[in-house]
LUMMI-433327 format. One record per residue (C-alpha): residue number from 1; residue in three letters; x negated, y, z negated. Coordinates in steps of 0.001 Angstrom, whole numbers, plus 500000, padded with zeros to 6 digits. Each point is the difference from the previous one (the first is absolute). Layout:
<NUM, ala, <X, Y, Z>>
...
END
This chain:
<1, unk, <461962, 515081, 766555>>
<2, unk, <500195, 501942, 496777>>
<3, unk, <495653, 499731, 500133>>
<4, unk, <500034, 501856, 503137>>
<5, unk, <502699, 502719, 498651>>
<6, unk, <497721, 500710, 497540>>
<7, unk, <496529, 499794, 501940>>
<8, unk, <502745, 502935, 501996>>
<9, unk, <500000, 501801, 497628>>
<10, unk, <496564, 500237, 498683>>
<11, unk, <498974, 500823, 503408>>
<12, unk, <502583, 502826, 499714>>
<13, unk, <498982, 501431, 497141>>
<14, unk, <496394, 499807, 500652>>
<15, unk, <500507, 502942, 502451>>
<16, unk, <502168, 501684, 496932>>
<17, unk, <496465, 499913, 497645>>
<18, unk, <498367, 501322, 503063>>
<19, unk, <502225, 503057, 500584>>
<20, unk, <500298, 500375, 496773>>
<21, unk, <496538, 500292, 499512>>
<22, unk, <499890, 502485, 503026>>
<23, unk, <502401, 502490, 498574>>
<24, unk, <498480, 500473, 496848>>
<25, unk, <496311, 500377, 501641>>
<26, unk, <501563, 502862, 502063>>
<27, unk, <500921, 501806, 496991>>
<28, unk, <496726, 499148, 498113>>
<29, unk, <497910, 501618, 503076>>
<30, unk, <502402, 502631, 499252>>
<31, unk, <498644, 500797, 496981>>
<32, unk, <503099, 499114, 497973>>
<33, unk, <499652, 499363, 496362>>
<34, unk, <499743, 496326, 499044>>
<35, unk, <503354, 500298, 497413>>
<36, unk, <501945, 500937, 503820>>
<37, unk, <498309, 497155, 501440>>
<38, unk, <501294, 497823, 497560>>
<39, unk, <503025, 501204, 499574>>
<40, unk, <500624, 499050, 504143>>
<41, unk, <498604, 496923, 499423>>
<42, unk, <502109, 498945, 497740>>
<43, unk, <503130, 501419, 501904>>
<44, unk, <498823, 498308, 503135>>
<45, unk, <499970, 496528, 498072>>
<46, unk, <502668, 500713, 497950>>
<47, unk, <502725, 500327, 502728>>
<48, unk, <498629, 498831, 503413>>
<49, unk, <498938, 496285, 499843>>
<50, unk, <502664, 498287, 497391>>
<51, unk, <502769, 499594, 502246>>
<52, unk, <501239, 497038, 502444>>
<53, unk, <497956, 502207, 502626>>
<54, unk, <502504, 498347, 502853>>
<55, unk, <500587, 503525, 501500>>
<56, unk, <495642, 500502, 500145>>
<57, unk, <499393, 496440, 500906>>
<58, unk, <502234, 499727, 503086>>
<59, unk, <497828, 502684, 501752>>
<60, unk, <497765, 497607, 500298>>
<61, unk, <502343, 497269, 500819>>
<62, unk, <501371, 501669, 502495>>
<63, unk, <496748, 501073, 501724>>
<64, unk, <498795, 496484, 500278>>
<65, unk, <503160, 499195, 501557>>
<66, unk, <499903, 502437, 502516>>
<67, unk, <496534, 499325, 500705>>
<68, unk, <500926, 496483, 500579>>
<69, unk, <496764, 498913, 498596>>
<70, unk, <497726, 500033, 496652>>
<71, unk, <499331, 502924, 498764>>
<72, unk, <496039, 501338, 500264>>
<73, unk, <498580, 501327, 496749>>
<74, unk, <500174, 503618, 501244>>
<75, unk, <503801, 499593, 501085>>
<76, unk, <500831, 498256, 496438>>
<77, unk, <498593, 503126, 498200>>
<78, unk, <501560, 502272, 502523>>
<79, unk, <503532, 498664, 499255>>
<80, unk, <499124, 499438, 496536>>
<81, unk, <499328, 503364, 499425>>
<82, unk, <503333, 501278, 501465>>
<83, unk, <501609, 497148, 497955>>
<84, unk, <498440, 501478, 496883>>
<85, unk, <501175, 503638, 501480>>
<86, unk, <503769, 498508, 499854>>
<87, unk, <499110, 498950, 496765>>
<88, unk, <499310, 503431, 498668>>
<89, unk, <502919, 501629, 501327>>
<90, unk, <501797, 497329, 498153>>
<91, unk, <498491, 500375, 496526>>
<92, unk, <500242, 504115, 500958>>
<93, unk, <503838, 499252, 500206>>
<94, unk, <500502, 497609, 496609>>
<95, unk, <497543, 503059, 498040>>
<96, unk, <502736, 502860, 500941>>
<97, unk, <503037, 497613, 499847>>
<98, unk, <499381, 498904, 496631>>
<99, unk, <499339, 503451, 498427>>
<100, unk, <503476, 500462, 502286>>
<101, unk, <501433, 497322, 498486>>
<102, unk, <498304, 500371, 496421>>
<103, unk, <499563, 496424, 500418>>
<104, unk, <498028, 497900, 497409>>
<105, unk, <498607, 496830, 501843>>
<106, unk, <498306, 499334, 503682>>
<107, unk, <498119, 496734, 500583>>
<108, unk, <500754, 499067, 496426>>
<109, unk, <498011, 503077, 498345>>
<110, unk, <500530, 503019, 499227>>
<111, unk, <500557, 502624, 502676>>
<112, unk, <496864, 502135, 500756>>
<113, unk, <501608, 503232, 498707>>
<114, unk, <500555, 498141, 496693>>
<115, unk, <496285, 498214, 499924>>
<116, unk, <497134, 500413, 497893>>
<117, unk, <498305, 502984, 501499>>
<118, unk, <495999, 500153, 500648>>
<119, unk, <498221, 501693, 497325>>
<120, unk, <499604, 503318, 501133>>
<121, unk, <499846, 502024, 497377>>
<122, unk, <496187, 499082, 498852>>
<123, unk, <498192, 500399, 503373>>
<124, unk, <496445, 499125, 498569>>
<125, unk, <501794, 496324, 498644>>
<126, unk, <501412, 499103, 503271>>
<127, unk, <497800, 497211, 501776>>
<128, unk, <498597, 500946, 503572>>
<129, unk, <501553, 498235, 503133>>
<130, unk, <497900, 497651, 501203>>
<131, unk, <502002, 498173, 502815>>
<132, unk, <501187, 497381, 497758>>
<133, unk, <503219, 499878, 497994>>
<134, unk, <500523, 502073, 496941>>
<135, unk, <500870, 498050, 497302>>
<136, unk, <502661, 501234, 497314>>
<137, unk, <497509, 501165, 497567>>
<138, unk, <500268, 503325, 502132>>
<139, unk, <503660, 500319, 499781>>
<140, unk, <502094, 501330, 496928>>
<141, unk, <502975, 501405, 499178>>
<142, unk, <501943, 502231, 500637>>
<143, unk, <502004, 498411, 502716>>
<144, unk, <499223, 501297, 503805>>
<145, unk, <503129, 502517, 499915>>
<146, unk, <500866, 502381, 502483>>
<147, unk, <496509, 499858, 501452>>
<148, unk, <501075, 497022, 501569>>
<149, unk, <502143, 502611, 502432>>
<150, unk, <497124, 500785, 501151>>
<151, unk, <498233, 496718, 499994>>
<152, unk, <502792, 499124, 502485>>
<153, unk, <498810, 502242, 502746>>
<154, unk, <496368, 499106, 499581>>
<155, unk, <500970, 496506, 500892>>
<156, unk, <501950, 501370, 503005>>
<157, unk, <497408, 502460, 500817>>
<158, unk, <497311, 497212, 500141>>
<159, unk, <501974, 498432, 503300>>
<160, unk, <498775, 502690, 501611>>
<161, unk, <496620, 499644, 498987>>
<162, unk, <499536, 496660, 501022>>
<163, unk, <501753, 500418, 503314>>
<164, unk, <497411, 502680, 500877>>
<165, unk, <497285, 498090, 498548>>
<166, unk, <500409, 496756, 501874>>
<167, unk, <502370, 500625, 503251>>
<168, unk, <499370, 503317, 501247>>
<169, unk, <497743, 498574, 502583>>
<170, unk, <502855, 498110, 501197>>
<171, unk, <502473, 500838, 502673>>
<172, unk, <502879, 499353, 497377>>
<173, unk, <498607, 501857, 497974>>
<174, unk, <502788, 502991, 500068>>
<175, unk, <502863, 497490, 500263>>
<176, unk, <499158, 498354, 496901>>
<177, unk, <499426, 503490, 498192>>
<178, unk, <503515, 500952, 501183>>
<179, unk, <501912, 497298, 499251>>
<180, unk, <498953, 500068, 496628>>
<181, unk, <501136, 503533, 499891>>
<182, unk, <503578, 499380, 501303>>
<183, unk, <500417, 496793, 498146>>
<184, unk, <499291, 501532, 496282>>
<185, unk, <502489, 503256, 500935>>
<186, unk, <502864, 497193, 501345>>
<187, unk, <499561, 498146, 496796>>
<188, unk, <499952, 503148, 497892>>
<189, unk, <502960, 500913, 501637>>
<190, unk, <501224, 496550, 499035>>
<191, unk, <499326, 500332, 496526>>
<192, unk, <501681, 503512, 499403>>
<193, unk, <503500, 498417, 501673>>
<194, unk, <499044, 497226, 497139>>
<195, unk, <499786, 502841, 497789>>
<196, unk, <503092, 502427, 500627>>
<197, unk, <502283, 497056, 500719>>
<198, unk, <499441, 498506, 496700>>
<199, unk, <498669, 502965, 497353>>
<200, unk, <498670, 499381, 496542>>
<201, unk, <502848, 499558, 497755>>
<202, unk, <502558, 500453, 502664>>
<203, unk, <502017, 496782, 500942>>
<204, unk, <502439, 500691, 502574>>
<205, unk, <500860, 496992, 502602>>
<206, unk, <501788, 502618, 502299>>
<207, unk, <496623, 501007, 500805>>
<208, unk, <499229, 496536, 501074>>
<209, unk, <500798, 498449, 503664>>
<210, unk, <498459, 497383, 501778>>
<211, unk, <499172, 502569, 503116>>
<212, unk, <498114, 501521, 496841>>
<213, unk, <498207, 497094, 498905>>
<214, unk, <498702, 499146, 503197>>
<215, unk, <498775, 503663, 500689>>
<216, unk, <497806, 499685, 496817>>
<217, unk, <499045, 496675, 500920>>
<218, unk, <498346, 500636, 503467>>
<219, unk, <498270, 503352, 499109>>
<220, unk, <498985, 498878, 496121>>
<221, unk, <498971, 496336, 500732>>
<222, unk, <499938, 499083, 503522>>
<223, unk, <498154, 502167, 502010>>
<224, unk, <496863, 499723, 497549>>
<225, unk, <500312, 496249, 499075>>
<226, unk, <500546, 498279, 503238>>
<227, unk, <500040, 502632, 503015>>
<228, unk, <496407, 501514, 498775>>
<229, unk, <497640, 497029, 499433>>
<230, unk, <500884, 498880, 503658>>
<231, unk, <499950, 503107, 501407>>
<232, unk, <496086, 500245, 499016>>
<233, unk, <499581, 496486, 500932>>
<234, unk, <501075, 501441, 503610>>
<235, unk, <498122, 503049, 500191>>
<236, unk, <497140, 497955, 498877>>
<237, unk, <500497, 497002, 502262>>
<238, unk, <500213, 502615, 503040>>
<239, unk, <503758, 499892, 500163>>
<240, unk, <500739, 502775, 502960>>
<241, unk, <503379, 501783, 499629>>
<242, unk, <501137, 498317, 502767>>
<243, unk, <498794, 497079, 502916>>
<244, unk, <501847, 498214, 502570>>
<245, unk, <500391, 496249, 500039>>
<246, unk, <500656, 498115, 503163>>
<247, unk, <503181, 497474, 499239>>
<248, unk, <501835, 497810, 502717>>
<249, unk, <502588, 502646, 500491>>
<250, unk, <497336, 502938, 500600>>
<251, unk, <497613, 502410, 498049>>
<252, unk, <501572, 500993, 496761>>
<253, unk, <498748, 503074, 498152>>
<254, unk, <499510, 498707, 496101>>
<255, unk, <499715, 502988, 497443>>
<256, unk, <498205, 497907, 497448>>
<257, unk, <500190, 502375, 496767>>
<258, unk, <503836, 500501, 500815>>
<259, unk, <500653, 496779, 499872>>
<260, unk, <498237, 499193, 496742>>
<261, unk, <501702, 502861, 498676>>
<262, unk, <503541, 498330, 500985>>
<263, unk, <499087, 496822, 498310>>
<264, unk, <498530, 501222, 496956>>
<265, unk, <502110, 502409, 498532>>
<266, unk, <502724, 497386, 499761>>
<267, unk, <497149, 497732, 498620>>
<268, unk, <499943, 502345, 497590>>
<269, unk, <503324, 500525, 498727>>
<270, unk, <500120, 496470, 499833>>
<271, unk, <497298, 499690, 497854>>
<272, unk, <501225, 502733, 497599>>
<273, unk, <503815, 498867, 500083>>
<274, unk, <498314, 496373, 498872>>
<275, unk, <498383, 502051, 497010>>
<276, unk, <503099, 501293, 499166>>
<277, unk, <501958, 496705, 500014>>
<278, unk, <497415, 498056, 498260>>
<279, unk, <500093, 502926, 497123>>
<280, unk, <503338, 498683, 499219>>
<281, unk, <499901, 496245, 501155>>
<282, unk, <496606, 498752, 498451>>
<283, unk, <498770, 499552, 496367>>
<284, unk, <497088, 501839, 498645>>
<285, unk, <498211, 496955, 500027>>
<286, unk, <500197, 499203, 503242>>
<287, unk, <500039, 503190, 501449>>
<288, unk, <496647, 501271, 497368>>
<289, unk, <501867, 503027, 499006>>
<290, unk, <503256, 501079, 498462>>
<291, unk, <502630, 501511, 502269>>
<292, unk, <500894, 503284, 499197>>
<293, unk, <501686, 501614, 502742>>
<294, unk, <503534, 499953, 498758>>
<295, unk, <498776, 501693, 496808>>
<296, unk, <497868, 502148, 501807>>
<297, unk, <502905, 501948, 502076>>
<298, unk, <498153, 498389, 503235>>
<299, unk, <502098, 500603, 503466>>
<300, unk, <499655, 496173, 500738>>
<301, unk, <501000, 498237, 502852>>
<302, unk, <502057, 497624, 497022>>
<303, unk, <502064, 502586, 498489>>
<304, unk, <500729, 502342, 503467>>
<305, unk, <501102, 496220, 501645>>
<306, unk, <502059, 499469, 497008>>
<307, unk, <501690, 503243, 500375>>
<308, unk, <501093, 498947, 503286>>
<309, unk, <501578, 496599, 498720>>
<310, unk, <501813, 500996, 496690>>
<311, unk, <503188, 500886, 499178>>
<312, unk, <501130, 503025, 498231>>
<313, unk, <499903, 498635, 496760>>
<314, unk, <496513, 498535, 500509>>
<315, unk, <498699, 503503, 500939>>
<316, unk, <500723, 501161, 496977>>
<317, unk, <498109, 497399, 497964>>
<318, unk, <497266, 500947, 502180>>
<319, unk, <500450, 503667, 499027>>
<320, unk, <499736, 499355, 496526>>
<321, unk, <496875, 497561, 499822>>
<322, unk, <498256, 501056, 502601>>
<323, unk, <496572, 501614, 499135>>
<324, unk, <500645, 499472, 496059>>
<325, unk, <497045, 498712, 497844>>
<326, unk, <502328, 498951, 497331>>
<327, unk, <503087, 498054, 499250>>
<328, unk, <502512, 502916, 499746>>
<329, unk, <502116, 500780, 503228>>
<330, unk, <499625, 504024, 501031>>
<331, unk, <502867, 501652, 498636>>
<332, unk, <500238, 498073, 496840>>
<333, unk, <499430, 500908, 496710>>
<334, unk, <496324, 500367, 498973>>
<335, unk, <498699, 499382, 503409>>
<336, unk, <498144, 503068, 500530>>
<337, unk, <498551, 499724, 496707>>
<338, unk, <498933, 496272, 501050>>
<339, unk, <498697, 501438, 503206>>
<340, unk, <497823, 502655, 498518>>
<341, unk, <499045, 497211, 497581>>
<342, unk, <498515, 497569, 502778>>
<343, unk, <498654, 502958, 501863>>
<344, unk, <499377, 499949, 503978>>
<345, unk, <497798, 497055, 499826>>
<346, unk, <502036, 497777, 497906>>
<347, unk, <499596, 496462, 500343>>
<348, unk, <502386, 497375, 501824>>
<349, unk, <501666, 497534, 498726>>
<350, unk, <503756, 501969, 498774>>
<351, unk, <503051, 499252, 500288>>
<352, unk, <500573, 502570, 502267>>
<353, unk, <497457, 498347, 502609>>
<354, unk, <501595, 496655, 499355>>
<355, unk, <503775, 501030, 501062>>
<356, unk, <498019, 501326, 503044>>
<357, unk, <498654, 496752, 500573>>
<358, unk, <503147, 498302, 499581>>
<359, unk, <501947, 502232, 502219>>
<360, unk, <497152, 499507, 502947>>
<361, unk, <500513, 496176, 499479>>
<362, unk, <503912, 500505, 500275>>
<363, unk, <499892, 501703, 502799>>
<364, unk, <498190, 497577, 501287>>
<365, unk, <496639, 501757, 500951>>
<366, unk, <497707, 497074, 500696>>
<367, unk, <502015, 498574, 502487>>
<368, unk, <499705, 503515, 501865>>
<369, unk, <496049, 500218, 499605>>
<370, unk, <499735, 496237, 501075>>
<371, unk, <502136, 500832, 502992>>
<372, unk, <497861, 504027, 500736>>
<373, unk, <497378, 497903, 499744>>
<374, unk, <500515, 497253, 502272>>
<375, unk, <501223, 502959, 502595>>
<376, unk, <496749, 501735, 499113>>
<377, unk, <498093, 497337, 501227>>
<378, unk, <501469, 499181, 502947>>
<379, unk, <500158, 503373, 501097>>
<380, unk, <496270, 500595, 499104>>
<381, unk, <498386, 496817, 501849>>
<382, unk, <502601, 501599, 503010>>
<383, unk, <498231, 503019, 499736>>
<384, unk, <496172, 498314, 499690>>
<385, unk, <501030, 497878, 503606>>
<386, unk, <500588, 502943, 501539>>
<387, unk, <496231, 500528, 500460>>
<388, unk, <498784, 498897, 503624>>
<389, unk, <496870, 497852, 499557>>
<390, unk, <500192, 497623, 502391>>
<391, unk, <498961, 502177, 503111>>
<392, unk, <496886, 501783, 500808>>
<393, unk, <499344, 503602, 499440>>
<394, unk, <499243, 502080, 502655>>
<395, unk, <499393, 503602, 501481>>
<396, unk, <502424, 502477, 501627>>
<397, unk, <499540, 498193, 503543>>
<398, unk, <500053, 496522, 498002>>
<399, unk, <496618, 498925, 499959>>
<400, unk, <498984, 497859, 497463>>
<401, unk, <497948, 502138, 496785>>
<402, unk, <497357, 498071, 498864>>
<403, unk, <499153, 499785, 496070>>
<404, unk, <503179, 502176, 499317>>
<405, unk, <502272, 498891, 496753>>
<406, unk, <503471, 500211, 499270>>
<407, unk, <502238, 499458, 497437>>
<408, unk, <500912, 496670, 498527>>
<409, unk, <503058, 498218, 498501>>
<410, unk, <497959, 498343, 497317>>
<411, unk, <499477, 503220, 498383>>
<412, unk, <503559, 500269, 498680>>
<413, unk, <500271, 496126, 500039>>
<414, unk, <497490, 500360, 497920>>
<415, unk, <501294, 502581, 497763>>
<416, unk, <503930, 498518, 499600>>
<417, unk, <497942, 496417, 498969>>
<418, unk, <498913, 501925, 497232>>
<419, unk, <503292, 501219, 498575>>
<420, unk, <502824, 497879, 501162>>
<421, unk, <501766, 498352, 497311>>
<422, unk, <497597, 500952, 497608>>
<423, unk, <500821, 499741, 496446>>
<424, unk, <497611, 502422, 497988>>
END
């Protein structure tokens, strides 16, 4: 099993060395000096391929799925390539949210605005591209900076490149170019609410509300992690909008994209309340990072539930440690010099976060998350059996469409396998 993940994988990023490859030719044709080439090289390979790539992957999963059958080598690199396009709007997303964020770590190295930057400064020394990788003998420092704001567009700009380059033949052609479009304005929408409801240096849990966390979690997470990849698994698949499906009890009209929309949203708050619980519930060992969110002033689904559940006296614990990097309570003596002294990005581990901690255990928070779970579940596989499959689809006057495709409930079966219960 864990041979063919990987033999996945490679496949998958074959097609990432290929656009790769194709992006920075473009440019060269272009006439573009070799330090610029390199220099979006080594952006493209810095922040694209390191992730879990579940959210580029499933594209492809998804396809195959609809398709019912093996994908051909053309349809592989087809949804490959819009995988790798999810992919990019990703690592366009962590760029700008870590400058955001003046975050230090993604993947476990530094973030791209705070890498070694290409040597750009001695054009005649910088190696010309050549198709293969560029090896860190062209890099120095100083780190990538603010140049990295712009980096961040050229990865979302290139999207659109491939799109054009590959599918504008294709009768989806303008459906996938426009869902792109409304997906990265929904979750920049979702990331300013992120933003105002929880401002640098500002903690305030009367800003905070469950209704508030959920608003943040559909338009910042869902719609781009879950909703997209399937979404251009339809489009390419030759999803219609709609088709009508002849079932014992008549024809029944079947809007295929509103239905995966009404499935995975909720998939996706799922998902993201699961981060948030696991934050607080799981060691960095076992979950392969430290859990900061407490620390971090994050609007949580743990600490908005908790507001719901504790008593008057609890709420103000909360107040006090909420957000703090240190071991002081706000209002104390010496606190604000202890905050200024841990700065934004101070590290977990105080005793502020651990009488957090101890109030979300007496409160009593697992049992809830075991319990919105469980609900979660049930509710979701409710949703996924709502999908007719067992008739035939048909026309207006019900006559049987040959070769025509609709949607199916392993998609999402497919998807909830992947995250229920998980751990990490």
């Amino acid at each position: 099993m864990s041979s063919n993940k990987a033999a996945r994988r490679a496949r998958f990023d074959a097609v990432f060395h290929s656009i790769r490859d194709e992006l920075i030719e473009h440019w060269r044709k272009e006439g573009l000096p070799n330090e610029a080439l390199i220099w979006y090289q080594k952006n493209l390979e810095y922040n694209v391929p390191g992730g879990k790539l579940n959210r580029g992957m499933s594209v492809v999963d998804t396809t195959e799925i609809l398709k019912g059958q093996p994908l051909t080598e053309e349809e592989y690199v087809q949804a490959a390539i819009l995988g790798w396009c999810v992919e990019l709007l990703q690592a366009y997303f962590l760029v700008a949210d870590d400058i955001m964020d003046a975050s230090i770590t993604r993947r476990s190295q530094p973030c791209w605005y705070l890498a070694d930057a290409p040597a750009v400064t001695a054009p005649s020394a910088a190696p010309a591209y050549t198709g293969a990788s560029i090896t860190s003998q062209g890099f120095k420092h100083p780190a990538v900076g603010m140049i990295a704001i712009n980096d961040a567009f050229m990865l979302s700009s290139a999207i659109f490149y491939l799109l054009k380059s590959h599918f504008r033949s294709l009768p989806c052609y303008i459906d996938l170019v426009e869902l792109f479009h409304d997906i990265t304005y929904k979750t920049e929408m979702g990331q300013l609410v992120d933003l105002v409801t929880a401002p640098e240096g500002v903690v305030d849990l009367a800003r905070f509300s469950l209704e508030r966390h959920r608003t943040i979690v559909i338009y910042k997470t869902a719609y781009y992690s879950f909703h997209l990849p399937v979404a251009l698994a339809m489009h390419l698949s030759n999803i219609p909008e709609a088709y009508n499906v002849q079932v014992p009890e008549g024809i029944k009209n079947i809007k295929p994209y509103d239905i995966a929309l009404s499935i995975l949203i909720p998939l996706g708050e799922y998902f993201q309340v699961q981060d948030d619980f696991l934050d607080f519930s799981e060691t960095p060992e076992a979950l392969g990072k430290v859990g900061t969110d407490i620390v971090d002033n994050k609007c949580s689904w743990c600490v908005n539930t908790v507001m719901g559940l504790c008593t008057p006296e609890q709420r103000a614990i909360l107040d006090r440690n909420y957000g703090r990097k240190g071991d002081l309570e706000a209002g104390t003596e010496g606190a604000d010099t202890e905050k200024k002294a841990h700065g934004q990005d101070g590290e977990a581990g105080g005793l502020c976060e651990k009488r957090v901690k101890e109030l979300y255990e007496a409160v009593g928070l697992r049992k809830v998350y075991a319990e919105y779970e469980a609900g979660m579940y049930k509710r979701l596989n409710q949703l996924i059996d709502t999908i007719p499959e067992e008739g035939i689809i048909v026309d207006a006057k019900g006559q049987k469409v040959e070769g025509h495709r609709g949607l199916k409930r392993q998609v999402f079966r497919s998807f909830l396998a992947k995250i229920y219960g998980r751990s990490k």
